[in-house]
N, C-alpha and C positions, 0 to 999 in steps of 0.2 A: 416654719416658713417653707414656701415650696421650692424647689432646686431654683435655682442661676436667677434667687433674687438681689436684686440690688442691694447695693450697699445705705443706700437710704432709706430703702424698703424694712430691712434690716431692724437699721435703727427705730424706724418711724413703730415698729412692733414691739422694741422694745419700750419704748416712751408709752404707749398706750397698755401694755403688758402694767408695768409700774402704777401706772395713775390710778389702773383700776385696784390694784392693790392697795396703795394706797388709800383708797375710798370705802376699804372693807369687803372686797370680790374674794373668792377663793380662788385660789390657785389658776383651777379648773377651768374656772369663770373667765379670768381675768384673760388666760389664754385664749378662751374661744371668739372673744370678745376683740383684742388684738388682731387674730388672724382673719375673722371676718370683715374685720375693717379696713384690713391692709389687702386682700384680696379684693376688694371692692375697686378701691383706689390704683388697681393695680390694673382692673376691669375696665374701669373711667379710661384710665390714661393709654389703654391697648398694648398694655406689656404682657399680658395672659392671652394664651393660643383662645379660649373660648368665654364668651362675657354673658349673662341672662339680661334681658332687657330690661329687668331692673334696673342693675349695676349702671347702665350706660344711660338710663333715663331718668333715674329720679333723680332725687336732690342729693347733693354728696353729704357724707357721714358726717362730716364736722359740718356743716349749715346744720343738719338735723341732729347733732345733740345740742348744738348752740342753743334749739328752737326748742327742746326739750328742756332744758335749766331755765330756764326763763319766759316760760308763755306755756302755755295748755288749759285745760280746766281749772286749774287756780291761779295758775300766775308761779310766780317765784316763790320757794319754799320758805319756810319761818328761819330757818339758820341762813339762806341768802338778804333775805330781809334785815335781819339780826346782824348779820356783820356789816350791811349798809347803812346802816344805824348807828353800828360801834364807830365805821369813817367819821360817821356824820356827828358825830357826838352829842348822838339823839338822849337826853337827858329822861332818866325813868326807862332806858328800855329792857329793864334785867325782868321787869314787870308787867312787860305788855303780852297780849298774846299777838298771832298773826294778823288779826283785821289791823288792831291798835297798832302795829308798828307799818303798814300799808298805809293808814290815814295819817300818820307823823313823817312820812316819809314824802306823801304826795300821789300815793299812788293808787 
């Protein structure tokens, strides 16, 4: 983290540090990952002496993983599918592939 960041800044790198680990990232990963995302946010909100027009104009990092889990060229993955189905106590669904648990779902 870069010098006289906040104490929620902090946190908020460690939370995303974790998740990605969590998720199977290395180490490595999970760090560079974290800190690009808290320097973004850090960019957005004008707490960093210098920001690229990205940072300040596109969409922020949580809208755009949100948009990423859940929509793209295929839609939501077979495991997000799969455990909406397990809520749903979609019957058969140890046995379906992705299309078949999309069409049982509604989707």
């Amino acid at each position: 983290m870069p010098r006289g960041s906040s104490p929620k800044r902090e946190r908020q790198y460690e939370h995303i540090k974790d998740s990605a680990l969590d998720r199977g990232a290395s180490k490595k990963r999970a760090e560079e990952m974290a800190a690009r995302t808290v320097n973004k946010e850090r960019a957005r909100s004008g707490e960093s002496k210098t920001a690229g027009k990205t940072s300040t104009e596109d969409m922020s990092s949580s809208r755009r993983g949100g948009k990423r889990s859940h929509s793209g060229s295929e839609g939501p993955t077979y495991d997000q599918l799969y455990a909406e189905a397990q809520k749903k106590n979609v019957h058969g669904r140890s046995s379906m592939n992705k299309e078949q648990l999309k069409r049982s779902l509604g989707k």
